[in-house]
C-alpha positions in Angstrom: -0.6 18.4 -4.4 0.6 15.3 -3.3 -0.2 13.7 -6.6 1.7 16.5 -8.8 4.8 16.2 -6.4 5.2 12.4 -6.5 4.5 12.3 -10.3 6.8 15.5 -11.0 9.6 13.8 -9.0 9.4 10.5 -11.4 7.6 12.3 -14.5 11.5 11.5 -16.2 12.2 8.3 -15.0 8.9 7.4 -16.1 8.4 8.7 -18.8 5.6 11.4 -18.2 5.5 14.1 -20.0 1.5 15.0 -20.2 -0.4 15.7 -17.3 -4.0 16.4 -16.7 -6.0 17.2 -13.6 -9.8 17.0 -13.5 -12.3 18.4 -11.1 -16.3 19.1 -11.1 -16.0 21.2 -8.7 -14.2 24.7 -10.4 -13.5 26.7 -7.1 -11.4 23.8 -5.7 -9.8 23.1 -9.2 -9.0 26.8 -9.1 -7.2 26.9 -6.0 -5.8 23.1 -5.3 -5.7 22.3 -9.3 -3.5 25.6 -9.6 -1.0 24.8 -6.5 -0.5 21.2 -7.5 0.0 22.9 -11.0 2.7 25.1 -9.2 4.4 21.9 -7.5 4.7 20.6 -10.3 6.4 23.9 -12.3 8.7 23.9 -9.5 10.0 20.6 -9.5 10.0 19.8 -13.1 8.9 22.4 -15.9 9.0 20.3 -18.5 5.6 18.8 -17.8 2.9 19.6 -20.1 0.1 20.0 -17.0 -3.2 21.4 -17.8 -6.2 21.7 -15.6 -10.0 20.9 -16.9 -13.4 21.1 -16.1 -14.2 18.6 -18.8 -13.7 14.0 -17.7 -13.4 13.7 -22.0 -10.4 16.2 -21.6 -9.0 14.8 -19.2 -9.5 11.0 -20.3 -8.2 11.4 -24.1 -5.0 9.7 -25.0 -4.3 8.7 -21.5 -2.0 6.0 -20.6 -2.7 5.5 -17.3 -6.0 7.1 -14.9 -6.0 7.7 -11.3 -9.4 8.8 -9.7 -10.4 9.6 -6.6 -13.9 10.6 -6.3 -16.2 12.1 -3.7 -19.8 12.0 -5.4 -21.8 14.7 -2.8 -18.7 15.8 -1.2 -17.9 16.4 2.8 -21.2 16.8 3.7 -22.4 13.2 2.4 -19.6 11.9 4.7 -20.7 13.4 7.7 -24.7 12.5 7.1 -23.5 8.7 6.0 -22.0 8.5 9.3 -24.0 10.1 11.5 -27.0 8.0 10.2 -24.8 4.9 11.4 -24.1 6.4 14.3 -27.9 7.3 15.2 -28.6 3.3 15.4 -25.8 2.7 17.4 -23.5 1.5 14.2 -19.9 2.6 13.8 -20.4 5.3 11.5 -17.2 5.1 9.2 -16.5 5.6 5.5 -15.6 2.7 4.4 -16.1 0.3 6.8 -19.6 -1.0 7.2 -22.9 0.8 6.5 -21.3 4.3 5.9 -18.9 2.7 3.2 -21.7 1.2 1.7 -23.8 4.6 1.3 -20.8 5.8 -0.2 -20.2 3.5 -2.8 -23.7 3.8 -3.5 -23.2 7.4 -4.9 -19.3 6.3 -6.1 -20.1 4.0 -8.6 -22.0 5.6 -10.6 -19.9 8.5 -11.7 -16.8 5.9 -11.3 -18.7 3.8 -14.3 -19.5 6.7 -16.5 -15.5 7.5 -16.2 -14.5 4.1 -17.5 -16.9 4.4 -20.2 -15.2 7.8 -21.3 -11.4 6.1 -20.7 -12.9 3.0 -22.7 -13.6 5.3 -25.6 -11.2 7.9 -25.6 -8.0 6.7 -23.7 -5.1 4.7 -25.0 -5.9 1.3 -25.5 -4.5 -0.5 -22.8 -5.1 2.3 -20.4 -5.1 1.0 -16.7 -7.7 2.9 -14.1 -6.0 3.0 -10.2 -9.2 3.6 -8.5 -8.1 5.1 -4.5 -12.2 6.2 -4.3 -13.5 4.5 -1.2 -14.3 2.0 -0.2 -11.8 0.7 -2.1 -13.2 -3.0 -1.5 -16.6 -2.6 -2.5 -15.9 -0.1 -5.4 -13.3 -1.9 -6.6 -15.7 -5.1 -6.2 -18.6 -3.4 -8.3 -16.4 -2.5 -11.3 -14.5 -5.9 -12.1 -18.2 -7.5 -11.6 -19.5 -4.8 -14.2 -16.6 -5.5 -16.4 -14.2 -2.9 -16.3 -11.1 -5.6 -15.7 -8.6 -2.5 -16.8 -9.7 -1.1 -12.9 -6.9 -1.8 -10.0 -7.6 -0.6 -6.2 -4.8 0.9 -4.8 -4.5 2.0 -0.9 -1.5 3.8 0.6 -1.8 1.8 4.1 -0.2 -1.0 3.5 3.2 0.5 2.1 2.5 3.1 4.1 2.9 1.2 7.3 6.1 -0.6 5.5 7.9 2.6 5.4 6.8 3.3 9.2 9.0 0.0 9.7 11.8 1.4 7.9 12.1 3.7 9.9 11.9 2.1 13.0 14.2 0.0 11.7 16.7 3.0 10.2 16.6 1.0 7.0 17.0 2.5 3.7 13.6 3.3 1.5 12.0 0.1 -0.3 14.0 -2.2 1.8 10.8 -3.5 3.4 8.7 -6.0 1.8 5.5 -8.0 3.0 3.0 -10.4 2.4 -0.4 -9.7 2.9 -3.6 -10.9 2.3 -7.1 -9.8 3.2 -9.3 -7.5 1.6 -9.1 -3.5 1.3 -9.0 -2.0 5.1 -9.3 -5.6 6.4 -6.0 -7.2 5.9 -3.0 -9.4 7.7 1.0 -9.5 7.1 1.8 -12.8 7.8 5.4 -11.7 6.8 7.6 -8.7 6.6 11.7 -8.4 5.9 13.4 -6.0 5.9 16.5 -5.8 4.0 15.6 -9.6 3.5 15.5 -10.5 7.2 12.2 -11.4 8.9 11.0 -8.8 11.5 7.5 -10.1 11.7 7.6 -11.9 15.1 10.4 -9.6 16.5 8.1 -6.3 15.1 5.1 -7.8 17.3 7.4 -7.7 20.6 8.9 -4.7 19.9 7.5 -2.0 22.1 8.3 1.2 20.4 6.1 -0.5 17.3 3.1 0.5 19.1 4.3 3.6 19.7 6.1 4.7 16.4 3.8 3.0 14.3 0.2 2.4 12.9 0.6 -1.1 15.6 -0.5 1.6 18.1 -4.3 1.1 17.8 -3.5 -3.1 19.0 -2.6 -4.9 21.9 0.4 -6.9 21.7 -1.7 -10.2 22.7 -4.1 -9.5 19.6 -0.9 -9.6 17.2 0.6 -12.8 18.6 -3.2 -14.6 18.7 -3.4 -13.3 15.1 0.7 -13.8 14.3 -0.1 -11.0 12.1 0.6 -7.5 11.5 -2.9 -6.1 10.9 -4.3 -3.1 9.1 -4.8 -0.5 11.6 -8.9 -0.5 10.0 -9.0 -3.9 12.0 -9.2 -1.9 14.8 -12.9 -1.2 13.7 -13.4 -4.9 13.8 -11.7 -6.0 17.1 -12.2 -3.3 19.2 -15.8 -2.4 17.8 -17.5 -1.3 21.0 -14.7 1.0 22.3 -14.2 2.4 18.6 -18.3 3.2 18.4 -18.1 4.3 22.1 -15.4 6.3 21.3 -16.8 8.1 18.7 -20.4 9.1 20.2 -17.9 10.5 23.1 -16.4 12.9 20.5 -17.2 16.3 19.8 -17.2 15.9 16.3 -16.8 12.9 13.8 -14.0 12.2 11.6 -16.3 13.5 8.9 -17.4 16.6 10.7 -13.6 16.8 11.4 -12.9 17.1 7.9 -15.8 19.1 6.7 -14.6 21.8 9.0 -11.0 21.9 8.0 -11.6 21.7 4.6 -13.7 24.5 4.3 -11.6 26.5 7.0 -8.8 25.9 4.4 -10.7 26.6 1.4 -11.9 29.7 2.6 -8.4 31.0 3.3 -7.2 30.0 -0.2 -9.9 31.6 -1.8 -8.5 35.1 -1.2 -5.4 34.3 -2.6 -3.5 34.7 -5.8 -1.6 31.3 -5.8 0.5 31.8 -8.1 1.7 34.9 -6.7 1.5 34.2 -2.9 2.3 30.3 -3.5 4.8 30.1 -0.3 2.0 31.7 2.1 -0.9 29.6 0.5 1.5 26.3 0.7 1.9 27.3 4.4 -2.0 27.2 4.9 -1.9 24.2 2.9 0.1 23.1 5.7 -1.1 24.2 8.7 -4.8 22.8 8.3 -3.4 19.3 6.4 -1.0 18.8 8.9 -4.2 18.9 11.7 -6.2 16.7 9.7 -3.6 13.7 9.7 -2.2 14.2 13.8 -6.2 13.6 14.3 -6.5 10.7 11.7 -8.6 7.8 14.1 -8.1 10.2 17.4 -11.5 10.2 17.8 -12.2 6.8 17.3 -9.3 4.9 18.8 -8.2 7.8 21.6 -4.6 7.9 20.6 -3.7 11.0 18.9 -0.3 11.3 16.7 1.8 13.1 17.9 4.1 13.8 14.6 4.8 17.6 13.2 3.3 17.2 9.3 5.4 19.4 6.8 5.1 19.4 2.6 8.4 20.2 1.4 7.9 20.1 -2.2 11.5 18.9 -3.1 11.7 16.2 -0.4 11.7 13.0 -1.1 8.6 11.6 0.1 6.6 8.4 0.0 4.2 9.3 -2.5 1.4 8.3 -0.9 -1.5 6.6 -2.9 0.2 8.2 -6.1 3.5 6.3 -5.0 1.3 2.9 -5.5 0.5 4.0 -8.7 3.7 5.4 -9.7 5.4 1.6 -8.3 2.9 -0.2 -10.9 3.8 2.0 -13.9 7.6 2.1 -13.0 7.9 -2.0 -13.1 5.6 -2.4 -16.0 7.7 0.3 -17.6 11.0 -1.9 -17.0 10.0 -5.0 -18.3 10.9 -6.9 -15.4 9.4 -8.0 -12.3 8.9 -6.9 -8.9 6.1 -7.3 -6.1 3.6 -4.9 -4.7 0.3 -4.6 -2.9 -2.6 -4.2 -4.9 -6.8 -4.9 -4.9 -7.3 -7.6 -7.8 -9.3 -10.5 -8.3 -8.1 -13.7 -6.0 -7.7 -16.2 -9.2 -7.0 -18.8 -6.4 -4.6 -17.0 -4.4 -6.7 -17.1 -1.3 -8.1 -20.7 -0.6 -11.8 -20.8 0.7 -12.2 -17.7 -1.4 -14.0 -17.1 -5.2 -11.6 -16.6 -7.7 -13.3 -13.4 -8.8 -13.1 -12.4 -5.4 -11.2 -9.0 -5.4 -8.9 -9.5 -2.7 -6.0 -6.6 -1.4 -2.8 -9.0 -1.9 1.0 -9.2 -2.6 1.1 -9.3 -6.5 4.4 -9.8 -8.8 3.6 -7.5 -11.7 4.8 -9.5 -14.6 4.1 -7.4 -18.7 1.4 -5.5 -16.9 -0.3 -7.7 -15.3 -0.8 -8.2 -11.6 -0.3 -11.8 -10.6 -1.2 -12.4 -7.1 0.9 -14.4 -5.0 -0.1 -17.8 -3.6 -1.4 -18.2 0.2 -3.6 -21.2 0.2 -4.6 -21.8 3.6 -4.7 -19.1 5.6 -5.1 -18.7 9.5 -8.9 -20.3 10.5 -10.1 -17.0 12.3 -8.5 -14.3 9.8 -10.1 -16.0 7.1 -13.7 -16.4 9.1 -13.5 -12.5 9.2 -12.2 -12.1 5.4 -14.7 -14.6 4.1 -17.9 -13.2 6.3 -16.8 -9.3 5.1 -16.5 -10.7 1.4 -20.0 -12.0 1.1 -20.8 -8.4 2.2 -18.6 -7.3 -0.7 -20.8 -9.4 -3.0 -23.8 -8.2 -2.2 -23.4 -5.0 -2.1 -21.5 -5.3 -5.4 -25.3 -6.9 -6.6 -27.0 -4.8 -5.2 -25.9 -1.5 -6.8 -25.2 -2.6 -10.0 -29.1 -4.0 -9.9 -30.6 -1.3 -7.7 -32.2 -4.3 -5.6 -32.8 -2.9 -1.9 -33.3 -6.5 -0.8 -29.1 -7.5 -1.8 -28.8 -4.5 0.2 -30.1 -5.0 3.4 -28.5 -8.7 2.9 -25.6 -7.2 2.5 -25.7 -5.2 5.6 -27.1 -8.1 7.5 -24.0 -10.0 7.2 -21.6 -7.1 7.5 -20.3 -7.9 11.5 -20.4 -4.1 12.2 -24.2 -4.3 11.6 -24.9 -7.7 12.1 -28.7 -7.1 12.2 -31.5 -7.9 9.5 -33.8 -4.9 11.4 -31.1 -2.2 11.7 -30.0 -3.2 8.2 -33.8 -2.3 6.7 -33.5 0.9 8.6 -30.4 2.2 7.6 -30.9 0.9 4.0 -34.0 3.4 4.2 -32.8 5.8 5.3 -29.5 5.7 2.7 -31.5 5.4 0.0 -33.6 8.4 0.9 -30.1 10.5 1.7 -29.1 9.0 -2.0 -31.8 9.7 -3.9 -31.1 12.4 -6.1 -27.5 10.3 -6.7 -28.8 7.0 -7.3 -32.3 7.7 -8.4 -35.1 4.9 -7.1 -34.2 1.3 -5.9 -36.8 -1.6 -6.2 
């Protein structure tokens, strides 16, 4: 719903006029395709919007593709993670060995996509692939040569607008730099209205409670003289986050697995269409628990911020809104900057140039140009460089099945950090896998 309100909003500005939502799975497309269907109605009826069962349907005569993808659904999440979490790993789904049993099944059905869009899609037709983990997935398809594929991530403008507001500043007046890879990334600057916050941001106390900063100490930020990505906190703070976790009643996974079918099974009853306002408020109600407990579990700190979907409200739109930035500049002809996963073509020194890095691009007649960082802070780059080479590997190792690029790749991943854990839990994914990924050598 998210998607259809944020699209509806600028469906005239940017020229949409066609829209089409895809799902394998038809009770969900019944219920969620039919109330982003009635978003959409409501904000702008002039939208041709269709719902499908069928990836050709969807795909044909696009312009532009957005997928997000959860090959085995809720209940792969909460075994990928618990598996981690039997060995003592931080079982997560896209950082580390949980993320990396996920892309496992992702890729796949993300490849057979791009196949479809290369055949029956616009030419020029640009993917924005939000599937997680965005890093590796993203990763695995340049390498298998779908260059048409950006990954896009809502955290990093996200937290922008979160400084906007702390700032009372008007929408899109912040604007960063940041380098790093998906989930594992640094501003090293951020304006605001063209002013730079960043070192005032990291003494300003009501940052870490206001704002995604919450999950740091101050003393991290200035050792770093970064704003981080509040995933980092899965990196710095690896003991208390796994500690955490075990502590929990459920996992984040579990967390969402319940709500979602809890939700679901409330829907199912329903005629959307005709009871929309009392199924949005469902919507609602289970949605806006899932976010106030988004890393509660694993960091202790719980939001404390009412959710509400207000379908004429302007909102940030999300992963769409990353999207939606892309199209809107290519659209003008001109150029503007924005954060985006794409190769590192130097941008980054001490890192390959097909490296797919999460940066600060200027998109220039649809192309993403990433900006220019050179050298980067020793440390930071130590953790970007050793999580890369984890990137790599696992890239290699689905697109060749090879179990041994696997356990490398685990091996070197710092949340694992172990070549006997990383044989185990290879195992074991591969066995949980199976009927996704068929047999490894």
């Amino acid at each position: 719903m998210f998607l259809a309100k944020s699209i509806a909003q600028k469906a005239e500005s940017l020229n949409i006029d066609r829209l089409v939502f895809m799902d394998n799975n038809e009770k969900k497309l019944n219920i969620y395709g039919r109330m982003a269907k009635e978003v959409a109605r409501r904000i702008n009826d002039k939208i041709d919007f269709s719902l499908t069962l069928d990836p050709r349907e969807a795909v044909t005569d696009a312009d532009y593709v957005i997928t997000t993808i959860r090959v085995g659904e809720d209940e792969m999440r909460v075994r990928d993670e618990r598996i981690a979490l039997s060995h003592g790993i931080l079982g997560q789904e896209t950082t580390g060995a949980a993320g990396l049993s996920f892309a496992m099944r992702s890729v796949g059905a993300l490849a057979e996509y791009c196949e479809l869009i290369k055949k029956y899609s616009k030419p020029g037709c640009k993917v924005f692939n939000f599937t997680n983990p965005a890093g590796v997935v993203s990763q695995t398809l340049r390498d298998m040569g779908y260059d048409f594929t950006y990954g896009i991530c809502d955290a990093p403008s996200g937290m922008l607008r979160t400084f906007e507001k702390l700032y009372s500043a008007p929408e899109g007046s912040a604007r960063g730099e940041l380098y790093g890879l998906n989930h594992l990334s640094y501003f090293k600057s951020i304006k605001i209205g063209g002013r730079e916050v960043l070192d005032e941001l990291i003494e300003n106390d009501r940052a870490y409670a206001e704002t995604d900063m919450r999950y740091f100490e101050k003393s991290l930020l200035r050792e770093r003289k970064a704003i981080l990505n509040e995933y980092l906190y899965y990196f710095y703070y690896r003991e208390k986050a796994v500690a955490n976790i075990l502590a929990a009643d459920k996992t984040r996974g579990e967390q969402i697995c319940e709500i979602n079918k809890k939700m679901t099974a409330e829907l199912e009853s329903m005629d959307i269409e005709k009871d929309f306002d009392k199924a949005l408020g469902i919507f609602e109600y289970w949605y806006g628990e899932r976010e106030n407990n988004y890393m509660a579990a694993e960091s202790g700190v719980k939001r404390q911020t009412k959710w509400h979907f207000d379908i004429f409200e302007k909102d940030d739109g999300g992963y769409a809104g990353v999207a939606l930035n892309f199209i809107g500049i290519e659209q003008s002809g001109g150029v503007d900057s924005m954060i985006l996963c794409v190769p590192n073509n130097g941008a980054i020194a001490g890192l390959k140039d097909s490296d797919v890095v999460e940066i600060t691009c200027d998109i220039r007649g649809g192309e993403a140009v990433p900006h220019r960082f050179g050298e980067v802070d020793e440390q930071n780059l130590e953790l970007i460089r050793r999580v890369k080479n984890y990137e790599r590997l696992a890239s290699e190792a689905i697109r060749t099945k090879s179990v041994v690029k696997a356990v490398e790749a685990l091996t070197l991943h710092p949340l694992v950090a172990s070549y006997s854990l990383a044989s185990e839990l290879i195992k074991e994914y591969l066995l949980l896998n199976k009927d996704y990924t068929g047999d490894w050598k």
